[in-house]
C-alpha positions as CSV (number, residue, x, y, z in Angstrom):
1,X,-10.9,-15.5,4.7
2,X,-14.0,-17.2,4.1
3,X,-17.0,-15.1,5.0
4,X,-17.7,-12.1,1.8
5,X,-19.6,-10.2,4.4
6,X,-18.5,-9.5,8.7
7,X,-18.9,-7.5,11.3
8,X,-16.3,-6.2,13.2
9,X,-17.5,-6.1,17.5
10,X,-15.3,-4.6,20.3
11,X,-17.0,-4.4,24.2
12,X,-20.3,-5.7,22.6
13,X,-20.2,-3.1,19.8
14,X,-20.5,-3.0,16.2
15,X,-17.8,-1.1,15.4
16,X,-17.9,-2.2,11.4
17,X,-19.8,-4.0,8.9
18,X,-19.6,-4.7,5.5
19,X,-18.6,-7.0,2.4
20,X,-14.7,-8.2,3.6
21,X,-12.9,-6.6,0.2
22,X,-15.4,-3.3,0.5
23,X,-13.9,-2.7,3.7
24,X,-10.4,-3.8,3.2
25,X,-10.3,-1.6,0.5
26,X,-11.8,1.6,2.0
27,X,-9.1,0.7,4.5
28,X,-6.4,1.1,1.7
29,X,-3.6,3.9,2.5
30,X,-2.8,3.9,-0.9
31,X,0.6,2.0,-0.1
32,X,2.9,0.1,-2.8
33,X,5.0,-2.3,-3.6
34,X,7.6,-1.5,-6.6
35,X,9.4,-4.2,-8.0
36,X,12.2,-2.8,-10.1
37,X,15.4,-3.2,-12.0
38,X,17.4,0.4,-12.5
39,X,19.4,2.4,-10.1
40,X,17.3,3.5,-7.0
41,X,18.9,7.0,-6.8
42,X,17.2,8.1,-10.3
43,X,13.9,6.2,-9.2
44,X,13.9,8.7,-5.9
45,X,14.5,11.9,-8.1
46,X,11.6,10.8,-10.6
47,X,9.2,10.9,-7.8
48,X,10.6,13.5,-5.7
49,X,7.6,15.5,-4.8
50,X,4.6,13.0,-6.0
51,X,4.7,10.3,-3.1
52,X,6.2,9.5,0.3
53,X,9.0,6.4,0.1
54,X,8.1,4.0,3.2
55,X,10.6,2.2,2.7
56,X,14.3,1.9,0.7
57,X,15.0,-0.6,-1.6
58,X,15.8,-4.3,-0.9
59,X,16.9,-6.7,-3.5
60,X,15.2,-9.7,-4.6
61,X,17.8,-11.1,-7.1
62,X,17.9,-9.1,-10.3
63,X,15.7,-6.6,-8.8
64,X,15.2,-4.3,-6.1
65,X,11.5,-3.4,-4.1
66,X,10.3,0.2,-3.1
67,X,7.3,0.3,-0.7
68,X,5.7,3.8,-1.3
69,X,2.3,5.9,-0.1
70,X,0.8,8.0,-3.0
71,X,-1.2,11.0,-1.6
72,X,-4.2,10.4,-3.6
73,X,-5.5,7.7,-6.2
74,X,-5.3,10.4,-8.7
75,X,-1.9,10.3,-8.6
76,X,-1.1,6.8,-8.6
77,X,-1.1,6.8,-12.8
78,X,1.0,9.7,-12.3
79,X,3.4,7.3,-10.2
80,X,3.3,4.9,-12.6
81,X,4.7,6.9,-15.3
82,X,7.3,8.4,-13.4
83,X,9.0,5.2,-12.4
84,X,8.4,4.1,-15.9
85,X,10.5,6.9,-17.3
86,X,12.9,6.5,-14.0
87,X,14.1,2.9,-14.3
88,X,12.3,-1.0,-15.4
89,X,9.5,-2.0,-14.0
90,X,8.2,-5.3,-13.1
91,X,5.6,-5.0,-10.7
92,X,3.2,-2.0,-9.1
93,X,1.1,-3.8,-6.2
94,X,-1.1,-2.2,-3.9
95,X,-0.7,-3.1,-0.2
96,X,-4.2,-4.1,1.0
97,X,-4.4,-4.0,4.8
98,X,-5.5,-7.5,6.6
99,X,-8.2,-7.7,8.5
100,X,-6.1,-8.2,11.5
101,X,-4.9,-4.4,10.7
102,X,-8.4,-3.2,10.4
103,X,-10.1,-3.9,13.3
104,X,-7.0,-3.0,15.5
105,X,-6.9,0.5,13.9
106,X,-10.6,0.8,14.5
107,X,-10.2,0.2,18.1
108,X,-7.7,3.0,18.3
109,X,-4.8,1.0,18.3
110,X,-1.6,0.9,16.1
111,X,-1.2,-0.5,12.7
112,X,2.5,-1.5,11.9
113,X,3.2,0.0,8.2
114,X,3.0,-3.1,6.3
């Protein structure tokens, strides 16, 4: 990416315009990337209740990856501290979505989970 500020046009339409990380961002679905070490069954009890898994744990040698959605950014700290107490964390990245994902969403198509 090379521009800081686009517009998005579909049929000859503006359908969105704006600085390239302000809209990526607003386009966030508050979607993570774990990177643990720990038993993944004790990781899904500690946040039982506080955020949706995506997707189950693969392993990437000594540690395992969790993608997650967290309802709300106020939660996210809560998130945090729950896989904290669960098992050993090494990374908590937020999935930003790609441009590519944008402007297909905004033209009513579908966006693969990334």
């Amino acid at each position: 990416e090379i521009c800081d500020h686009i517009t998005l046009i579909n049929r000859s339409k503006n359908i969105l315009s704006g600085g390239v990380d302000e809209i990526r961002r607003s386009h966030g679905a508050n979607i993570f990337q774990v990177e643990y070490r720990g038993e993944e069954q004790a990781l899904r009890r500690a946040l039982e209740g506080s955020c949706s898994i995506l997707e189950g744990a693969s392993c990437q040698a000594a540690y395992a990856a969790l993608k997650l959605q967290v309802d709300s950014d106020e939660r996210v700290r809560e998130v945090v501290h729950r896989i904290n107490e669960a098992v050993e964390l090494r990374s908590f990245r937020e999935i930003i979505p790609s441009m590519n994902d944008i402007f297909i969403k905004a033209v009513g198509g579908e966006v693969p989970v990334l």
